[in-house]
N, C-alpha and C positions, 0 to 999 in steps of 0.2 A: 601809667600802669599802677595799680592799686598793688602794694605792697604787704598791705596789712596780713600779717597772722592771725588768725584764730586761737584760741587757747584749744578748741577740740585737734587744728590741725599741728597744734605747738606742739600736742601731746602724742600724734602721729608723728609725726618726722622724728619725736625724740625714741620714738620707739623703733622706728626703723632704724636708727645709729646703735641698735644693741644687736646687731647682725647681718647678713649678707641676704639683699631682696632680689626679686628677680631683675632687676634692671641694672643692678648691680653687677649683675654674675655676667651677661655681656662683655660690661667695660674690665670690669678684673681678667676674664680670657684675652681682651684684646679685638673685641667682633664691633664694640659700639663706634658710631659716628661721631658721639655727642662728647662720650667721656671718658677716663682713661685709669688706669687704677691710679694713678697719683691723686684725681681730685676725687675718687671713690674714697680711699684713707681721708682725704682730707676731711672729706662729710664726716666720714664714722669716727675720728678721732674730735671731733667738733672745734676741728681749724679753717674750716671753712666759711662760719658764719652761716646767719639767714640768708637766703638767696629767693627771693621771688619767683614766682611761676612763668615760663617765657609763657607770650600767646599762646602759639601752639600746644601747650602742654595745658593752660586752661582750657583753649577750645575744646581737646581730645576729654578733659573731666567733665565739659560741659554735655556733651554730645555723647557720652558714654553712654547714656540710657534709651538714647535716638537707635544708636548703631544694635542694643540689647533687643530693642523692640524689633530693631530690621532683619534681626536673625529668625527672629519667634516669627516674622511675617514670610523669610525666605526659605524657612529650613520645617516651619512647623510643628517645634520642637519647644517647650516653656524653659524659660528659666529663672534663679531666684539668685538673690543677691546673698552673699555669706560673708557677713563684715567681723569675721575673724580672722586675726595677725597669726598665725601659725608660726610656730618655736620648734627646731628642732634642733638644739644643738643653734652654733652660731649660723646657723642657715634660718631662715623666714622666709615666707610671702604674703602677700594680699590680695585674693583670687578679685578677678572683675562680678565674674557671675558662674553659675555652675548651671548643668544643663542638667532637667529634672528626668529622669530615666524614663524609658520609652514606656514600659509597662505601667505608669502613676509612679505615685507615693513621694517622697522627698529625696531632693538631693544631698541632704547631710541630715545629721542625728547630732543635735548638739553641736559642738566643734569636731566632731568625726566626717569626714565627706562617704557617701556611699554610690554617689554616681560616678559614672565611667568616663566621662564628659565634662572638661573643663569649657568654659566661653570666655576668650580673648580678646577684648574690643578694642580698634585702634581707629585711627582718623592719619591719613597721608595725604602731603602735595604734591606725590609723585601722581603719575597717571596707571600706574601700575606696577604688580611687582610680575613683570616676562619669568625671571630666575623663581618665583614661589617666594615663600615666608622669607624676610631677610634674616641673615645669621642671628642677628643679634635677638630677633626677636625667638626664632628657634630655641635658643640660651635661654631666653627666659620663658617658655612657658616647658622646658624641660626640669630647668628650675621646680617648678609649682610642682610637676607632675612628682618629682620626687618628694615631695612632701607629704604626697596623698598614693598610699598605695593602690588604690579603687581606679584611681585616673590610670585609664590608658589610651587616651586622646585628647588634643587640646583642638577645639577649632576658633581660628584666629579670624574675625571677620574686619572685615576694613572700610572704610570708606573712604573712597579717594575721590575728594573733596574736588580739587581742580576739573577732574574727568567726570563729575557728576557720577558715581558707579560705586559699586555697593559690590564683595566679593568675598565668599568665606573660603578659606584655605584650610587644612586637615594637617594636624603635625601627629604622629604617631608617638607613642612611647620606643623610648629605646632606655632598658634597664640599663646597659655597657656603657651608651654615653654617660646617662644621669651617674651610676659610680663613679665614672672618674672625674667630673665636671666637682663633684659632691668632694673627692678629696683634693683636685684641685684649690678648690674654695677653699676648703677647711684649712689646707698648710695657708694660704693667701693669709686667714685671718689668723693666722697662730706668729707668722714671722713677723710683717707689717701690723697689724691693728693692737696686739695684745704686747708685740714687743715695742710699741710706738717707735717704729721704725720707719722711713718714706721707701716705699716702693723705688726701683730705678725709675726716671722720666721718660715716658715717650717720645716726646716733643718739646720744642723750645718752649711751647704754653706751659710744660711740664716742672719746665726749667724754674721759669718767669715767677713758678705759684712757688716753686719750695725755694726759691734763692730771688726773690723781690728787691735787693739793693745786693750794688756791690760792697765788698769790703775793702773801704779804701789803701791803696797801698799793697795789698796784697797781690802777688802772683802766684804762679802755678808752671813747672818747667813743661812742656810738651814732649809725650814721647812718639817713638817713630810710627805708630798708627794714629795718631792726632795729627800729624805733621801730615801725612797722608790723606787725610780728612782733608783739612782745610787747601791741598792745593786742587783738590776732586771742588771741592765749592769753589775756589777763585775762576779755576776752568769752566764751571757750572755755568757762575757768572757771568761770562765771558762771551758765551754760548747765545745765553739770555740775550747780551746787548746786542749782538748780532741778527737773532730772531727779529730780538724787535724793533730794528732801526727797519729790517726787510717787510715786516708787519705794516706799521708805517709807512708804508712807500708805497706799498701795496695800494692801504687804504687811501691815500694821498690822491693815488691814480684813477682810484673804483669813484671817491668824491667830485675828482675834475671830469670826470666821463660822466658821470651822473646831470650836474649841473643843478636842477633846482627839481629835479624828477624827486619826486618821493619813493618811487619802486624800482628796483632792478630787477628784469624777470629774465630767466634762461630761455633757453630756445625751445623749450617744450610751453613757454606763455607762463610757467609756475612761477612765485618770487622767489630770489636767491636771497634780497635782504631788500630792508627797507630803513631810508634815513628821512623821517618825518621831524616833525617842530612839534615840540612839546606843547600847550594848550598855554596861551599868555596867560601870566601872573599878575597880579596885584599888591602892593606896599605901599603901605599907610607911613607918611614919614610923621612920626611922632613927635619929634623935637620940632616941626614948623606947629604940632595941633598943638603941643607946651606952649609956645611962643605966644597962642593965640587965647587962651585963656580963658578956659568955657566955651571951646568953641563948640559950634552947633555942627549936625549934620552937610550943611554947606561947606564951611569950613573946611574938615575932615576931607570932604569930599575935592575940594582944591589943592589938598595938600596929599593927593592919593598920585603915586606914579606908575604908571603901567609898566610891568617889563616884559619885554618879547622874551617867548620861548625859543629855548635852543635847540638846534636837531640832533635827533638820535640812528646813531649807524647802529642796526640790530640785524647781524646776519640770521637768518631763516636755517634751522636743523637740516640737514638734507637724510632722509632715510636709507639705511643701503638696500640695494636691492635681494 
């Protein structure tokens, strides 16, 4: 994966560390998947380091203008791009695209937005969202909307990549949530960010990022709600092995009934699961082509050893009815 920054994108990410963006404001309430307020602080206090784009998060920059154009083809509606960083106080955002009002003319005047119509572009590997917009994303295009008093809808379009399908979803303004969301945030960045204080951790990842070595020698006494803790996890545990010695046994029995069948099918003919052989591999043993010293295409090709692929138990989703 290509790593590189830009000096244009250095100059973005430094700007979004001077306040809380919409993707933020998810992880700081507790709604994101990805992130949590401990490694939110840790971006905006800049203890976190550069951190590279995963795929997904290219792919969705890449394809932003794909899924713009699929709105303007689905909904019939133009839109225009507004590559301003909006300030309000320690709240910001960076709208995707704005939707040009029904009647003409423009969607923003300057860095003032005047349409009613935000446009939300995303890209998912889910095959759809059954529940509607996910929280997290609700969080942040409430976010935006508070920024621009004009906005009194955001429509969130998506493409769900896996499912080949294209779907715009409608988030309304709600003024009651956005205020309290808006001083939410603001105490977040007043205690944590400005008092360079670490938020409490979520999770052990939470743990890992703000206390990365132990300090040796030191302990710490356990009081009677930790003590409590830990015999709820040894139980936990305990639980676990049992699960999965019976998991195991299970699968043990479904493998020896199977025999060298690829599919298991129920008695309606459908598959229940399927344990196939991965596609044989190939490995070039390097240290016999070293040995060999210039070796040619022959060579290489003698010193190539085939390895059988192994098979895969993948049980099949079963739908409720």
């Amino acid at each position: 994966m290509n790593t590189t920054i830009t000096p244009e994108r250095e100059r973005w990410l430094a700007e979004r560390r001077t306040g809380i963006g919409g993707s933020d404001a998810g992880a700081i309430l507790g709604l994101s998947p990805w992130a949590t307020p401990v490694s939110v602080w840790l971006d905006k206090t800049g203890r976190a380091g550069p951190k590279p784009d995963s795929e997904a998060m290219r792919l969705g920059t890449v394809l932003e203008g794909y899924v713009a154009d699929r709105y303007t083809e689905e909904t019939g509606r133009a839109v225009e791009a507004f590559p301003v960083m909006l300030h309000r106080g320690c709240l910001l955002g960076n709208y995707d695209r704005l939707v040009v009002p029904s009647g003409g003319g423009n969607a923003a005047q300057g860095e003032v937005v005047v349409t009613d119509t935000l446009l939300e572009c995303k890209t998912s590997s889910a095959f759809g969202w059954d529940d509607g917009v996910p929280p997290q994303y609700v969080a942040q295009v409430m976010h935006y909307m508070g920024l621009s008093p004009s906005l009194q809808h955001t429509d969130v379009a998506c493409l769900f990549i896996n499912a080949k399908r294209f779907e715009v979803f409608r988030v309304e303004r709600d003024d009651e949530v956005i205020a309290s969301m808006q001083a939410q945030l603001a105490e977040w960045w007043e205690r944590y960010v400005v008092a360079d204080t670490p938020p409490p951790p979520s999770n052990e990842s939470d743990c890992r990022l703000l206390w990365a070595r132990s300090n040796p020698g030191k302990s710490v006494a356990a009081t009677e709600e930790v003590v409590g803790k830990l015999a709820k996890y040894r139980d936990a545990e305990a639980q676990i092995k049992v699960l999965e010695a019976e998991s195991q046994k299970a699968k043990d029995e479904i493998c020896a009934f199977m025999e060298d069948a690829e599919v298991l099918v129920g008695p309606d003919g459908k598959p229940l699961l399927t344990w196939k052989s991965s596609k044989d591999s190939s490995k070039v043993d390097w240290e016999g082509v070293a040995r060999s010293l210039g070796a040619g295409e022959e060579v290489i090709a003698a010193h190539t050893v085939v390895k059988a692929g192994s098979r895969r138990f993948t049980p099949k989703a079963v739908k409720s009815a």
